[in-house]
C-alpha positions in Angstrom: -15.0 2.6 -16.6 -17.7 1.8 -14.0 -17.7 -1.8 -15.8 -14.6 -2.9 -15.2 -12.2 -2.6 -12.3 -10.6 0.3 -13.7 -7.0 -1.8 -15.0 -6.4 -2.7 -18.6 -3.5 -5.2 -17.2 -2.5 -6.6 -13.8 0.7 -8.6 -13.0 1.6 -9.9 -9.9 5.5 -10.5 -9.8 8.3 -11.2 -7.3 11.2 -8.4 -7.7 13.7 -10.3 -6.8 14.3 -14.4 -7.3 15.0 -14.5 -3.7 11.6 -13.6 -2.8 9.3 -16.8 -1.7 6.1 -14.6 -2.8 5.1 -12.0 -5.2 5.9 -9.2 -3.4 5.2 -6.5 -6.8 1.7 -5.9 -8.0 1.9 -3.7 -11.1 -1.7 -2.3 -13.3 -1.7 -0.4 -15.9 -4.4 2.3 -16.0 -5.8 3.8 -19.0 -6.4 7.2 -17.0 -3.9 10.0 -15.6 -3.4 8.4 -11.8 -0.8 10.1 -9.9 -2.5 9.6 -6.2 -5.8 10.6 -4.5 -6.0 14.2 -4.0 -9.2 16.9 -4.2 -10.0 17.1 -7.5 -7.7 13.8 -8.8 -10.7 12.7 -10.5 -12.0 15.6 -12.6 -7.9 15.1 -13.8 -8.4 11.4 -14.6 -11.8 12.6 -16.9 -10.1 15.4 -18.7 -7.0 13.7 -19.6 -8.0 10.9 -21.6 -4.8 9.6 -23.6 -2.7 8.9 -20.5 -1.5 5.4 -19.0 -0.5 5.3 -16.0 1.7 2.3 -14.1 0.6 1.6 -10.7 3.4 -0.3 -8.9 3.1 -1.4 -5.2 4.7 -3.1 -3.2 3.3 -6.0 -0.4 5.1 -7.8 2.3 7.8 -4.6 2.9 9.9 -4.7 6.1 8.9 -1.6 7.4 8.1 -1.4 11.0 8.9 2.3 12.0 5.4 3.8 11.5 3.9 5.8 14.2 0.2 6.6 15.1 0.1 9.2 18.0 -2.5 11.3 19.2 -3.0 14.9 18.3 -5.0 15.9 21.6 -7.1 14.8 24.0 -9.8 15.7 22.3 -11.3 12.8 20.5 -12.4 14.7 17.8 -8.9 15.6 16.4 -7.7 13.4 13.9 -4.6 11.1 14.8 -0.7 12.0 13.8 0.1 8.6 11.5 3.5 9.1 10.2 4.4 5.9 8.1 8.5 6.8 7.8 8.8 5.1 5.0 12.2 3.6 3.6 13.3 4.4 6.7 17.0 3.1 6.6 17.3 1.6 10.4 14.2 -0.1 9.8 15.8 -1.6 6.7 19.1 -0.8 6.4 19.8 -3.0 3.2 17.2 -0.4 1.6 15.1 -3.7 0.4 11.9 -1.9 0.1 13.3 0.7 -2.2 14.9 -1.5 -4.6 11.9 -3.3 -4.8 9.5 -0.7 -6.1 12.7 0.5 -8.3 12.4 -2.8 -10.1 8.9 -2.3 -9.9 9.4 0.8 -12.4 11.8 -1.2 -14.6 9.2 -4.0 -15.5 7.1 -1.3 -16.1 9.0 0.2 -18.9 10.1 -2.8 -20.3 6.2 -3.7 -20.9 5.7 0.3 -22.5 8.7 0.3 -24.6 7.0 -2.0 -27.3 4.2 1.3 -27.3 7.3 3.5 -27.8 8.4 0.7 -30.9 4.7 1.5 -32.3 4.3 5.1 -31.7 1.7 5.1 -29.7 3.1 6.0 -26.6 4.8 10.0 -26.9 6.8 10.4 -23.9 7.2 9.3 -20.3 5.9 11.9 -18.0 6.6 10.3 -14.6 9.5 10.0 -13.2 10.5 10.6 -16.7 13.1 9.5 -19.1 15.2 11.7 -17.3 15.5 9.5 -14.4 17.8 6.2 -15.3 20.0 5.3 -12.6 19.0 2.7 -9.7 20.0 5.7 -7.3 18.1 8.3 -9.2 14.8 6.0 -9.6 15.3 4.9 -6.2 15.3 9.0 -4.7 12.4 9.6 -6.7 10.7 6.4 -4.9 11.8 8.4 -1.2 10.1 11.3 -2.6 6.7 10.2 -3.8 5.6 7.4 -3.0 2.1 7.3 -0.7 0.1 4.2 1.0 -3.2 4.4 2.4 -3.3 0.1 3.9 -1.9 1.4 7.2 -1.8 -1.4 9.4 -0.3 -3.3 12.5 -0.3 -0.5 14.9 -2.3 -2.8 17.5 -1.2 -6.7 16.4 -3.0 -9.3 18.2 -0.4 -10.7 20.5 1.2 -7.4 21.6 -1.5 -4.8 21.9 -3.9 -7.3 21.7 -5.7 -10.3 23.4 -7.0 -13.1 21.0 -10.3 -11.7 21.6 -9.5 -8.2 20.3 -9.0 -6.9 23.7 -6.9 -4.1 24.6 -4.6 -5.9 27.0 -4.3 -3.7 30.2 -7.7 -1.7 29.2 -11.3 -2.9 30.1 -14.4 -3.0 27.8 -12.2 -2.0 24.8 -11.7 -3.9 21.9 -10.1 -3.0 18.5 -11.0 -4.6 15.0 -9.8 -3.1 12.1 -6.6 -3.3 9.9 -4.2 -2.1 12.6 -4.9 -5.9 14.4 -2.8 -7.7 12.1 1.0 -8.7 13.4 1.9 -8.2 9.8 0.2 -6.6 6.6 -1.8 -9.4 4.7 -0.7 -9.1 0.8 -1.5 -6.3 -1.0 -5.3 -5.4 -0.8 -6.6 -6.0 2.5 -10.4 -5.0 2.5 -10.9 -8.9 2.4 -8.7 -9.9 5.3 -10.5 -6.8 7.0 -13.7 -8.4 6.5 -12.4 -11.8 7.4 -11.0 -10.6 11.2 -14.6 -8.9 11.0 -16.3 -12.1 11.1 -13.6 -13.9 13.4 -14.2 -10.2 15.9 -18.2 -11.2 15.9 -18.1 -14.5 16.3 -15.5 -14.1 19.6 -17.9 -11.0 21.1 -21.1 -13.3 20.4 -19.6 -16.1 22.1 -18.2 -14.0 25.3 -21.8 -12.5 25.4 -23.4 -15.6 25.5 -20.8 -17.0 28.1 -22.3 -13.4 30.6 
């Protein structure tokens, strides 16, 4: 495990023609992975004939997530509510269809196991589950994100120097800069704004 990047297969896909770019990436683990929880990983090392189908979902349209403070006391962690497939955000219900179709490819590429016998049974969302309506609820109900982002985009929050516009002495640089998500795995584009974010403070420094 520790010498490989965890995924026996990665496809990067669009799930509809209409899209311009990929907007599925779909892995296959050899591991039981059903979200990061305490104790997710003692699961993952006693279960050891699962595969498990990660599907998610880049460029979505939603806008309608909310960060808000708890308190006034800096300590106490921030309210971050991402309302997800919320349906005035996207009323054609793009999102959802997306990571529906997401779960289709990903049973068309198991059902050659099922052929071969060495898959026994889908466990999640289970076989149970057919219909685009049915798939898509159980999509409402469990799906999870952790790339929060664009709470504080640079041309709205933010000055092109990371400023907080309105606020002195306070810049922000982390994911929540960015106008729109970048892709699906944004550590990069983190470290890239990173750079950009030293390179502007160095310069105002040297300016004072």
């Amino acid at each position: 495990m520790y010498g490989t990047n965890g995924a026996a297969v990665a496809v990067s896909r669009r799930s509809t023609r209409k899209q311009k770019l990929p907007d599925l990436f779909c892995m296959a683990l050899c591991a039981r992975f059903a979200g990061y929880y305490p104790g997710y990983s003692q699961a993952i090392a006693e279960d050891r004939d699962r595969l498990s189908w990660i599907v998610l979902k880049a460029h979505t349209a939603n806008r309608a997530g909310r960060v808000r403070l708890r308190s006034a006391d800096p300590r106490d962690t921030p309210l971050i509510d991402f309302h997800y497939f919320d349906p005035h955000d996207d009323p054609a219900g793009n999102d959802v269809r997306a990571v529906v179709a997401g779960i289709r490819f990903a049973r068309a590429a198991v059902a050659p196991l099922y052929e071969a016998g060495l898959v026994a049974e889908e466990q999640l969302p289970g076989a149970a589950l057919q219909s685009d309506e049915e798939l898509a609820q159980y999509v409402r109900d469990t799906a999870w994100g952790h790339h929060a982002s664009c709470s504080c985009a640079i041309g709205d929050v933010l000055g092109s120097d990371f400023g907080v516009r309105g606020v002195r002495n306070l810049r922000i640089v982390d994911a929540s800069v960015f106008p729109r998500i970048p892709g699906f795995f944004i550590a990069s584009a983190i470290y890239m704004i990173a750079e950009k974010a030293a390179d502007v403070i160095w310069q105002q420094d040297r300016k004072s």
